[in-house]
C-alpha positions as CSV (number, residue, x, y, z in Angstrom):
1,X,7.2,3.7,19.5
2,X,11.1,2.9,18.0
3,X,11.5,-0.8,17.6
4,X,14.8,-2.0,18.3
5,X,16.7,-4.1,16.2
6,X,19.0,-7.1,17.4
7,X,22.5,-5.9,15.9
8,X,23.5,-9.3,14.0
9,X,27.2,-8.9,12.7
10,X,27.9,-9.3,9.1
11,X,30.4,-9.0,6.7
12,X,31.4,-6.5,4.4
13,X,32.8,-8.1,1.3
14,X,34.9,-5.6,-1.0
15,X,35.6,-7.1,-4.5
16,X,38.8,-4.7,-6.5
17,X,38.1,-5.8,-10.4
18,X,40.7,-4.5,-12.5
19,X,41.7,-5.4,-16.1
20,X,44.5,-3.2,-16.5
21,X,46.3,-0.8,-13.8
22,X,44.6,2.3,-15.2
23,X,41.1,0.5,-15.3
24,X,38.8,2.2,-12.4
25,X,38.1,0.2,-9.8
26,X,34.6,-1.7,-9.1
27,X,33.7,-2.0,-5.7
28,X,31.2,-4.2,-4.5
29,X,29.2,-4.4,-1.0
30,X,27.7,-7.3,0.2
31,X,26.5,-6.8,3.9
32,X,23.7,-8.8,3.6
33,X,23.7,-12.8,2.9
34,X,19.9,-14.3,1.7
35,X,19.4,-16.0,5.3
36,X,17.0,-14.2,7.3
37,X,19.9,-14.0,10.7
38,X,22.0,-11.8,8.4
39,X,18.9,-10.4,6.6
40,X,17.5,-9.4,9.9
41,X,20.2,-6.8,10.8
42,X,18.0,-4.6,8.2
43,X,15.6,-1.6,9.8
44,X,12.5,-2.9,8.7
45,X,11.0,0.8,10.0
46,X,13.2,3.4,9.0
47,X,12.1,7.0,10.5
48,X,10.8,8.2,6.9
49,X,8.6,5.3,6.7
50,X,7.3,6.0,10.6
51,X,7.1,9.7,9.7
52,X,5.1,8.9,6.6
53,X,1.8,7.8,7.9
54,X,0.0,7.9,4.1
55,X,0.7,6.8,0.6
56,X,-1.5,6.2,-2.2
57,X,-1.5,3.4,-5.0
58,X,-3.6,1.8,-7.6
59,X,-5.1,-0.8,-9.5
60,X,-4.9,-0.1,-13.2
61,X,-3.8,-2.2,-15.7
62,X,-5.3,-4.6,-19.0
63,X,-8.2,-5.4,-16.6
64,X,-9.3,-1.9,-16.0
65,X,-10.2,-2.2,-20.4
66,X,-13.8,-4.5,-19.5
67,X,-14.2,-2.7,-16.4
68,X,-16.5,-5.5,-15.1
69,X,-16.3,-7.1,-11.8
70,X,-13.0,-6.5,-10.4
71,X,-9.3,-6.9,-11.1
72,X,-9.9,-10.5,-11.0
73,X,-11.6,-10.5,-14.4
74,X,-8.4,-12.4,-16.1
75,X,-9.3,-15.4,-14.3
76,X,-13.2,-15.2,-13.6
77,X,-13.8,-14.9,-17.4
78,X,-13.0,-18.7,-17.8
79,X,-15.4,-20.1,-15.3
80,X,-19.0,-20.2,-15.3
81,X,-21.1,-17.0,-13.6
82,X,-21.7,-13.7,-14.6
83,X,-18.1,-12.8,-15.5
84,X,-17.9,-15.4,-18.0
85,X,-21.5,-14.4,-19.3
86,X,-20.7,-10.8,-20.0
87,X,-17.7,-11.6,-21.9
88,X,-19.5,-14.2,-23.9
89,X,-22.0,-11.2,-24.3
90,X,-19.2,-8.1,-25.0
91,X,-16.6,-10.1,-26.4
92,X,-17.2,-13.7,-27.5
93,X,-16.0,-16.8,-25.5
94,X,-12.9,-16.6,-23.8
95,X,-11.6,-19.5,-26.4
96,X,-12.2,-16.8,-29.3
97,X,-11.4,-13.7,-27.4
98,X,-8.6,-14.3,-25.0
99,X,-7.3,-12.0,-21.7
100,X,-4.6,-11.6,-24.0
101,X,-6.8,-9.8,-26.9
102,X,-7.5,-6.9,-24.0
103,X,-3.7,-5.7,-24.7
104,X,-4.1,-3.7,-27.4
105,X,-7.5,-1.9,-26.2
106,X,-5.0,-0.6,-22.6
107,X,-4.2,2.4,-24.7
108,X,-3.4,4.6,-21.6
109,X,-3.5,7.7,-23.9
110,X,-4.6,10.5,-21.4
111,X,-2.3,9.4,-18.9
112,X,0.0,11.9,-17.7
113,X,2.5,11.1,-14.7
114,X,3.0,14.5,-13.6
115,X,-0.7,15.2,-13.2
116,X,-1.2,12.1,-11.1
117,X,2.0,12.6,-8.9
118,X,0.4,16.4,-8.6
119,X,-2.9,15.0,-8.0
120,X,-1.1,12.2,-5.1
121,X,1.0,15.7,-3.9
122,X,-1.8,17.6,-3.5
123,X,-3.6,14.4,-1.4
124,X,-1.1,14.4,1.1
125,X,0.6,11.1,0.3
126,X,3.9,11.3,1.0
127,X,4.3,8.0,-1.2
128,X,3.1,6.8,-4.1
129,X,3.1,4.6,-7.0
130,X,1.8,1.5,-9.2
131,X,0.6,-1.8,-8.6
132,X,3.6,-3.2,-10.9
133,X,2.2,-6.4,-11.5
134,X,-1.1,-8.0,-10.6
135,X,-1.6,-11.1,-10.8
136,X,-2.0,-11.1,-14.9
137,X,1.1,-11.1,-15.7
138,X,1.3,-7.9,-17.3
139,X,4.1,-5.7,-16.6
140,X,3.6,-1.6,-16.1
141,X,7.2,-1.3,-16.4
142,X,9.5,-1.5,-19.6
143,X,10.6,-5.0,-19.6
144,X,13.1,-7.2,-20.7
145,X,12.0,-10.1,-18.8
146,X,8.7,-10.6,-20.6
147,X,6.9,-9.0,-23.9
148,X,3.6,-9.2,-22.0
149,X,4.7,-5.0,-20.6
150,X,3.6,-1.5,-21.1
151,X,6.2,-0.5,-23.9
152,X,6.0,-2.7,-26.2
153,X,2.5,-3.2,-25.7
154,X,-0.9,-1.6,-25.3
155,X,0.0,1.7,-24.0
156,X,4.4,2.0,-25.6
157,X,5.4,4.1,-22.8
158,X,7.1,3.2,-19.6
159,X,4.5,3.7,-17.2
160,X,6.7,3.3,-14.1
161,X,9.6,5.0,-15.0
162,X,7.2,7.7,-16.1
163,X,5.6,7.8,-12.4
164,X,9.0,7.1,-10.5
165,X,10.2,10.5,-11.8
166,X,7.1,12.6,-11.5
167,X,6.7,11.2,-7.9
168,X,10.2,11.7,-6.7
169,X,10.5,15.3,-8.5
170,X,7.5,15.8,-5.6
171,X,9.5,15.0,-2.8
172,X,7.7,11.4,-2.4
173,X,9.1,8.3,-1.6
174,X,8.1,5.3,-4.6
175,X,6.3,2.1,-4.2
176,X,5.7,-0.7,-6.3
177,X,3.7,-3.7,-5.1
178,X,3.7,-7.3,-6.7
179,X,0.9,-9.5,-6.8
180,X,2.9,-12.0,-9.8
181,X,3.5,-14.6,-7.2
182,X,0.0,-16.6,-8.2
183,X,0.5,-16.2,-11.7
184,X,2.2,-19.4,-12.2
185,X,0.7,-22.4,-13.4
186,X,1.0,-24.9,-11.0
187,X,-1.6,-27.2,-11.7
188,X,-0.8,-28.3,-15.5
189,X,-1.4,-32.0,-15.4
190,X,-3.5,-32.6,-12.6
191,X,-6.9,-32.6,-13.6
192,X,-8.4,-33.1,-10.0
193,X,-7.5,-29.9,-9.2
194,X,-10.4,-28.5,-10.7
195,X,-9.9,-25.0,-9.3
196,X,-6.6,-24.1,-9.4
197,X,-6.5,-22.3,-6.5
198,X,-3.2,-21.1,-6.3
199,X,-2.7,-20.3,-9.9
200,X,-4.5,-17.3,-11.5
201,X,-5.5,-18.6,-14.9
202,X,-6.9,-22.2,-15.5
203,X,-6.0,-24.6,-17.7
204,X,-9.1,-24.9,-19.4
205,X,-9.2,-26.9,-22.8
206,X,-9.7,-24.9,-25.8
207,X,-8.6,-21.7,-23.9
208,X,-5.8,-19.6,-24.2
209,X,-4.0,-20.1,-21.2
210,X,-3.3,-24.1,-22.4
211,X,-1.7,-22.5,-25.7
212,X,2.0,-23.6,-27.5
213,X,2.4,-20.3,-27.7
214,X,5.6,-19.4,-26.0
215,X,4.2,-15.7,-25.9
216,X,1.5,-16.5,-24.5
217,X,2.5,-18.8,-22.2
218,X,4.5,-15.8,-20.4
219,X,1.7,-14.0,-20.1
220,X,-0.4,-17.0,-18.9
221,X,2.1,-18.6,-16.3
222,X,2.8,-21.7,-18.4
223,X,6.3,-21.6,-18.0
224,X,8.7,-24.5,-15.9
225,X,8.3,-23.7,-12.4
226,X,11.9,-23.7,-11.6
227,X,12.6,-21.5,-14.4
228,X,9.4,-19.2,-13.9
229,X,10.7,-18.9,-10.3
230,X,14.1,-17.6,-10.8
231,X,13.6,-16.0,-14.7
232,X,10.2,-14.6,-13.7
233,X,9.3,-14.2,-10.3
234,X,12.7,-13.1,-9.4
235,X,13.4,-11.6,-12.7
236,X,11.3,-9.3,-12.6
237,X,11.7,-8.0,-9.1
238,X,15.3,-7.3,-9.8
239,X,14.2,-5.7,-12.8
240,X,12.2,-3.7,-11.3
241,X,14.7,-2.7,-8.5
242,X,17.7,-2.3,-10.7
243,X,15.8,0.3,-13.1
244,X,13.4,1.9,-10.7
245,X,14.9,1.6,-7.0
246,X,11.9,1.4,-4.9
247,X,11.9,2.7,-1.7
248,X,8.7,0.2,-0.7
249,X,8.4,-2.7,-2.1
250,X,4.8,-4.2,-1.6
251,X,4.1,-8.3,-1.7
252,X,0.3,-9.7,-1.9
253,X,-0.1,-12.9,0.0
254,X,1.1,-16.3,-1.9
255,X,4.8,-16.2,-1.1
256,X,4.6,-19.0,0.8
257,X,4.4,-20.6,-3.2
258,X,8.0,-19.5,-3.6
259,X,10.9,-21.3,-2.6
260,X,12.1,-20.1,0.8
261,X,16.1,-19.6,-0.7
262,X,14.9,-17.4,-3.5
263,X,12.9,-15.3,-1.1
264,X,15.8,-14.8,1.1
265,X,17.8,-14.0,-2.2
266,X,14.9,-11.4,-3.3
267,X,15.5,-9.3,0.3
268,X,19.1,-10.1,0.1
269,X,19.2,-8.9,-3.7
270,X,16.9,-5.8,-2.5
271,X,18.9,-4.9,0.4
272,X,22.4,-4.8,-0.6
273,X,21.1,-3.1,-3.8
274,X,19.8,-0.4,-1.3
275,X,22.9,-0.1,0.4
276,X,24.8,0.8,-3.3
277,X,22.0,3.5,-3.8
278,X,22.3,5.0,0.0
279,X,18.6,4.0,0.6
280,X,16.6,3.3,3.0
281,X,14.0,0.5,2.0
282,X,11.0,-1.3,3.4
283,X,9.6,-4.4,2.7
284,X,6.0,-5.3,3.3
285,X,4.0,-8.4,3.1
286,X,0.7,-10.3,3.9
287,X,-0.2,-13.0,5.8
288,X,2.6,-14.2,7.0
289,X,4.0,-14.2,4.2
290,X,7.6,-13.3,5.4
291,X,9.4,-13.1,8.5
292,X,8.4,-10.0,10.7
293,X,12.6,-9.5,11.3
294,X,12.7,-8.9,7.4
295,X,9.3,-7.0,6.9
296,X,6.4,-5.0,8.1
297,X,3.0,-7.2,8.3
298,X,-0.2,-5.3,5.9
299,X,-3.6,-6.0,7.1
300,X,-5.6,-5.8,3.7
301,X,-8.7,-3.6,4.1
302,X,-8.5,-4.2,8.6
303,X,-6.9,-2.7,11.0
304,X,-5.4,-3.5,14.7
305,X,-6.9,-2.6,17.5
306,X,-4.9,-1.8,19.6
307,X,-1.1,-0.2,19.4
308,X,1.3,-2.1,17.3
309,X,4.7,-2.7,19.1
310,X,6.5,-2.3,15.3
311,X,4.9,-0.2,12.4
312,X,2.4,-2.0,10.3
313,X,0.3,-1.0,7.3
314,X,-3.2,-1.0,6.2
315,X,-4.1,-1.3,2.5
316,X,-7.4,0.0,1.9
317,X,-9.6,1.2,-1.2
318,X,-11.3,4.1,-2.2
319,X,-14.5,2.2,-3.6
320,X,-17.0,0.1,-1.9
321,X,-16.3,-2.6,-4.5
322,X,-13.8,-3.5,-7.1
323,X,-10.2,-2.3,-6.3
324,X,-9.8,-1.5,-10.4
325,X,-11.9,0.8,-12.1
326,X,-15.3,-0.9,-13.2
327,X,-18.7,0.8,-14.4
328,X,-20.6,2.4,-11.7
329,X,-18.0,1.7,-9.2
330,X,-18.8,3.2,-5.5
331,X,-16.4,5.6,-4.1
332,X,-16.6,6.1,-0.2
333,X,-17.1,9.4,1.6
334,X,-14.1,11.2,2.3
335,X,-14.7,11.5,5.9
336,X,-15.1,7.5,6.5
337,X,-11.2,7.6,4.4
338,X,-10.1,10.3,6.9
339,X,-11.2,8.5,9.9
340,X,-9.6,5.3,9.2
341,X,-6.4,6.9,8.1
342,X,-6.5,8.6,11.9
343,X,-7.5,5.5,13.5
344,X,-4.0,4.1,11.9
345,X,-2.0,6.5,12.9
346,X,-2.7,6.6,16.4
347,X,-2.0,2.8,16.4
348,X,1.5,3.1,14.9
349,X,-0.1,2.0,11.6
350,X,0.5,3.6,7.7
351,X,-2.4,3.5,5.8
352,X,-1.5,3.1,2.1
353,X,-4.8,4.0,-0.4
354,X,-5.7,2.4,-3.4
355,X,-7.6,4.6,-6.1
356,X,-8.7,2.8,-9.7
357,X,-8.2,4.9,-12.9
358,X,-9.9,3.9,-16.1
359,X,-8.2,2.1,-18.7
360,X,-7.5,5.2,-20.5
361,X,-5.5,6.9,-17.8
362,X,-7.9,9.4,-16.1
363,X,-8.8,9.6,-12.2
364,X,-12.4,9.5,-12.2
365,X,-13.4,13.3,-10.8
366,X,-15.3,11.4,-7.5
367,X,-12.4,9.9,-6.5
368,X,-10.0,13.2,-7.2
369,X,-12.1,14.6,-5.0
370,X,-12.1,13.1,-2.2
371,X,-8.3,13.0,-2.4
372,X,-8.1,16.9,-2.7
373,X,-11.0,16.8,0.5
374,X,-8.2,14.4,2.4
375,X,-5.3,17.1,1.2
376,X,-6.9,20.0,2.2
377,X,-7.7,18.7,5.9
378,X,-4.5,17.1,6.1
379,X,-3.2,20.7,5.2
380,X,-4.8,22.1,8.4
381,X,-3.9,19.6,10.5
382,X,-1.7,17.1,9.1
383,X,0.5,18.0,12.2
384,X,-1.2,15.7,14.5
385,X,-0.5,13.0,11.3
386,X,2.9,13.5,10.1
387,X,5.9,12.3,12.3
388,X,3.8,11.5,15.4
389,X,3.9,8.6,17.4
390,X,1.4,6.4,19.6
391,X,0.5,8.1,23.3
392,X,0.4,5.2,25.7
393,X,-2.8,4.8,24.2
394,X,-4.7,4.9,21.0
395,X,-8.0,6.5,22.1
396,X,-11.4,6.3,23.6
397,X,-15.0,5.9,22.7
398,X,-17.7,3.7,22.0
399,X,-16.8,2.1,18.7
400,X,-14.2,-0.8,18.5
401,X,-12.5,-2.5,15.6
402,X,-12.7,-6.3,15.4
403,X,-10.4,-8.9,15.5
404,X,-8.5,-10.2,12.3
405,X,-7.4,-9.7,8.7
406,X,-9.3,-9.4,5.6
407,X,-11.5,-12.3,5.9
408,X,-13.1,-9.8,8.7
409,X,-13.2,-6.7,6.2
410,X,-16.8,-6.5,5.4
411,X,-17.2,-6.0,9.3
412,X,-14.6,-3.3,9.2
413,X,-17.0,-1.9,6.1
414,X,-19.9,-1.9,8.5
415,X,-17.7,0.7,11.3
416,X,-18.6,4.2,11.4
417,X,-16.7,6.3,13.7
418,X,-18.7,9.5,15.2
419,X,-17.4,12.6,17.7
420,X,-18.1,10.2,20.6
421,X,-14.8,8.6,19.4
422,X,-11.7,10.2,19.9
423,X,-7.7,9.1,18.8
424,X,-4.5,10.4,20.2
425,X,-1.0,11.1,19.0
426,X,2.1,12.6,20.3
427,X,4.9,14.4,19.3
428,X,7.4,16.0,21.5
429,X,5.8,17.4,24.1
430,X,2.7,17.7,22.4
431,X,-0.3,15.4,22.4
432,X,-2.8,15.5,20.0
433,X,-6.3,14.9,20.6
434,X,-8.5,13.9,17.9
435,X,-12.3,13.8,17.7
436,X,-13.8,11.9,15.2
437,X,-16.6,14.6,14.0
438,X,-17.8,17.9,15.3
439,X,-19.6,17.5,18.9
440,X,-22.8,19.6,18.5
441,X,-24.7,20.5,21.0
442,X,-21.9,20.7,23.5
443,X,-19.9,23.4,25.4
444,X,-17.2,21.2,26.6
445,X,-15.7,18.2,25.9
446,X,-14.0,15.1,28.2
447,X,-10.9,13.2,27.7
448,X,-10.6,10.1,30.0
449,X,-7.3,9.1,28.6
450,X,-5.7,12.1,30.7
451,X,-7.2,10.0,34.4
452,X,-4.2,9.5,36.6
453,X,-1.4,10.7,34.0
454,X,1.2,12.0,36.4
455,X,1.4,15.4,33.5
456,X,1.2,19.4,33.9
457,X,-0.3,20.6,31.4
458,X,1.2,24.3,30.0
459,X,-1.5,25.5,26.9
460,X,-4.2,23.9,24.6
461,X,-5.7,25.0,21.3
462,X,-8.2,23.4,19.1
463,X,-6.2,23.7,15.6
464,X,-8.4,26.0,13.1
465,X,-9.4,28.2,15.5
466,X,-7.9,31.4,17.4
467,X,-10.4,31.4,20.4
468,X,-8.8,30.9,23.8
469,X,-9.3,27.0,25.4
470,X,-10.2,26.8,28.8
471,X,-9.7,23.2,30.6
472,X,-9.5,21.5,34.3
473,X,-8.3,18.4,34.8
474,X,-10.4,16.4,37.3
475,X,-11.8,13.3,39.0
476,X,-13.0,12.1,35.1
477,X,-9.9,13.1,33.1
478,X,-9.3,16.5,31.1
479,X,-12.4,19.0,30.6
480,X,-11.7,21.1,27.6
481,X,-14.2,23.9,26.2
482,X,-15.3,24.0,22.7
483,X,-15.0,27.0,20.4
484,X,-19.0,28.2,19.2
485,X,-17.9,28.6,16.0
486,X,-17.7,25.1,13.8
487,X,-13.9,24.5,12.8
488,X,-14.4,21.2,10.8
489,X,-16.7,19.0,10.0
490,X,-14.6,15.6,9.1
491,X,-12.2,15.9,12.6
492,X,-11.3,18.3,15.2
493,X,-7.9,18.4,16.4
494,X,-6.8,19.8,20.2
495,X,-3.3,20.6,20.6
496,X,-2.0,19.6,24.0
497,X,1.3,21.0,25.3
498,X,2.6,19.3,28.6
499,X,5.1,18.4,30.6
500,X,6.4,16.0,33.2
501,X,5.3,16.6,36.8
């Protein structure tokens, strides 16, 4: 489904710098102005990112070192519960042994960019990369913007540039996502606001984050808000775009905490740097977060139900708990990863997977393998995945996704999809018909969707298998036969070739 764009005119500014009449000459484009009128003339969905249908990017950073809890650690470790009483047990109180003192333990020192962009290959993703900045303040990126980064500390090696290049000598397109919009401190002074809800690390007496430390008040978020905003927040993200050139930039929730003028500057910045490098970017956000003219909307760990009108994106884990790597983390079955990636897809969606490597840069073998298990059936079939659209509908069967975002997703935990269940996607003249299992005990098998389509249909096979399909289209929808011998048991795929009556 092609969303069209409203064509908003705007103007291309050439600037001729010259010194001296032999000096080369400096051109400079600037089609987009940071209001969100001009900023909208931007294709939020370019084909590649349509055509994508699965990336895959991770938590991993200082917090992956305790591997307790979750990525949240940084901030849970200064109030009272079991966070706080496992670092008093490991480590000693977060007053003697700051987030900060977890920097030089992220060594990093089997990480090796090729294998993981192999590894993310060899998955099927046909984008990858980092989380570039939780909410810590800790940079995976060679910085200049703050010491609190990968080369100069903890690990001295560019983690993202490292990536970037294994990733695009793959043939994928790079992501980086950015959660540093909560890391400020907004709450210095204002004792009744005991929770600090909308900064990361509290300002606890006695603890690090209330430091003098000009350091360590970088890393910490103690820095002058309208500075922070525009040497930090900002900062960074041109940093990041200027060395690294993104193809997807990724945003997690609290941008309503920035300025509105230095958000339109960010896409402005973003989009005209695009336009230098012949790109063709995407930016996503969260709740709301940005204006839908300007971005695709991410619905952390849910889904729609039902067909989005413009592409949209599901970020989803790997584990059944923390999204970093913690001790005795869960990993989910690879067919319950499979079947939401399918039930994306046929709702115009991209699913983008998170995985959690320990702190010393290896994939934990569970999780490798149920990204091989995803590669390998995406390398039988990934042709009812890859540049597909939506049929006029997504599917049929008992089991129904619920309303919502992620406030919903421990119901979306609780759905497990079974060969009653069936999703559809077309390309061409082809429709694809998924089944969400194998359907024992039967000889044949019923798809309602086809009832009334005014279609003729000229040949269907069940992908995997060389035996002949018979079918009859009836009263009830399309009757297909099903092959004796077992072709898969994650997802069956039938190929449907048609044409218009």
């Amino acid at each position: 489904m092609k969303h069209v764009k409203k064509v908003v005119i705007t103007i291309i500014t050439i600037i001729f710098i010259s010194c001296q009449p032999q000096d080369k000459k400096e051109i400079v484009y600037q089609l987009y102005t940071p209001d969100w009128e001009s900023l909208s003339a931007h294709n939020q969905e370019p084909q590649w990112f349509q055509d994508a249908k699965f990336g895959i990017y991770f938590h991993w950073g200082v917090y992956s070192v305790p591997a307790y809890g979750s990525e949240w650690y940084p901030r849970d470790m200064h109030f009272p519960g079991k966070t706080n009483d496992h670092h008093t047990q490991h480590y000693g109180s977060p007053g003697e042994f700051g987030y900060h003192d977890f920097v030089p333990m992220f060594k990093a020192e089997y990480f090796n960019a090729d294998e993981w962009a192999s590894l993310f290959k060899q998955a099927g993703a046909r984008f990858a990369g980092p989380v570039a900045e939780h909410h810590d303040g800790f940079s995976m990126w060679d910085s200049d913007v703050t010491p609190w980064n990968v080369m100069d500390k903890g690990p001295k090696k560019d983690i993202l540039g490292e990536l970037a290049s294994a990733i695009r000598d793959r043939d994928m397109k790079l992501v980086t996502t950015f959660h540093h919009a909560r890391n400020l401190q907004r709450y210095a002074g204002h004792p009744d606001e005991k929770e600090f809800a909308n900064s990361h690390y509290p300002l606890f007496e006695g603890m690090p984050p209330t430091t003098d430390d000009p350091e360590l008040n970088m890393l910490y978020g103690n820095v002058e808000e309208d500075q922070w905003v525009e040497e930090v927040w900002l900062g960074k993200l041109k940093e990041v775009i200027d060395k690294y050139h993104p193809d997807i930039i990724w945003f997690d929730a609290w941008l309503d905490l920035i300025p509105e003028t230095k958000q339109q500057e960010f896409c402005a910045y973003y989009l005209n740097k695009a336009l230098e490098n012949n790109q063709e970017v995407v930016i996503i956000r969260k709740q709301e977060d940005l204006p839908l003219s300007v971005s695709l909307n991410d619905l952390e760990k849910s889904r729609m139900n039902r067909i989005g009108e413009q592409s949209w994106m599901t970020d989803e884990t790997i584990s059944k708990g923390s999204w970093c790597y913690t001790e005795g983390l869960q990993i989910k079955e690879t067919r319950d990863v499979l079947h939401v990636l399918i039930d994306i897809v046929s709702k115009n969606g991209v699913l983008m997977l998170n995985i959690s490597p320990k702190a010393d840069g290896t994939i934990p073998e569970n999780q490798k393998e149920v990204l091989r298990d995803i590669g390998k059936w995406l390398d039988h079939y990934g042709e009812a995945i890859y540049d597909t659209r939506p049929w006029y509908t997504y599917g049929e069967g008992p089991t129904k996704e619920p309303e919502g975002h992620f406030k919903y997703h421990q119901e979306f935990l609780k759905i497990v999809y079974s060969p009653e269940d069936i999703r559809y996607t077309t390309k061409g003249n082809i429709i694809y018909a998924i089944i969400l299992g194998w359907p024992d005990g039967k000889d044949e098998v019923s798809f309602t969707a086809f009832k009334g389509q005014d279609l003729s249909i000229n040949n269907i096979s069940l992908l995997g298998s060389d035996q002949k399909i018979n079918w009859i289209i009836n009263e009830t929808g399309l009757q297909v036969s099903l092959v004796e011998e077992k072709v898969d048991d994650m997802a069956i795929v039938y190929k449907i070739e048609v044409s218009e009556k």
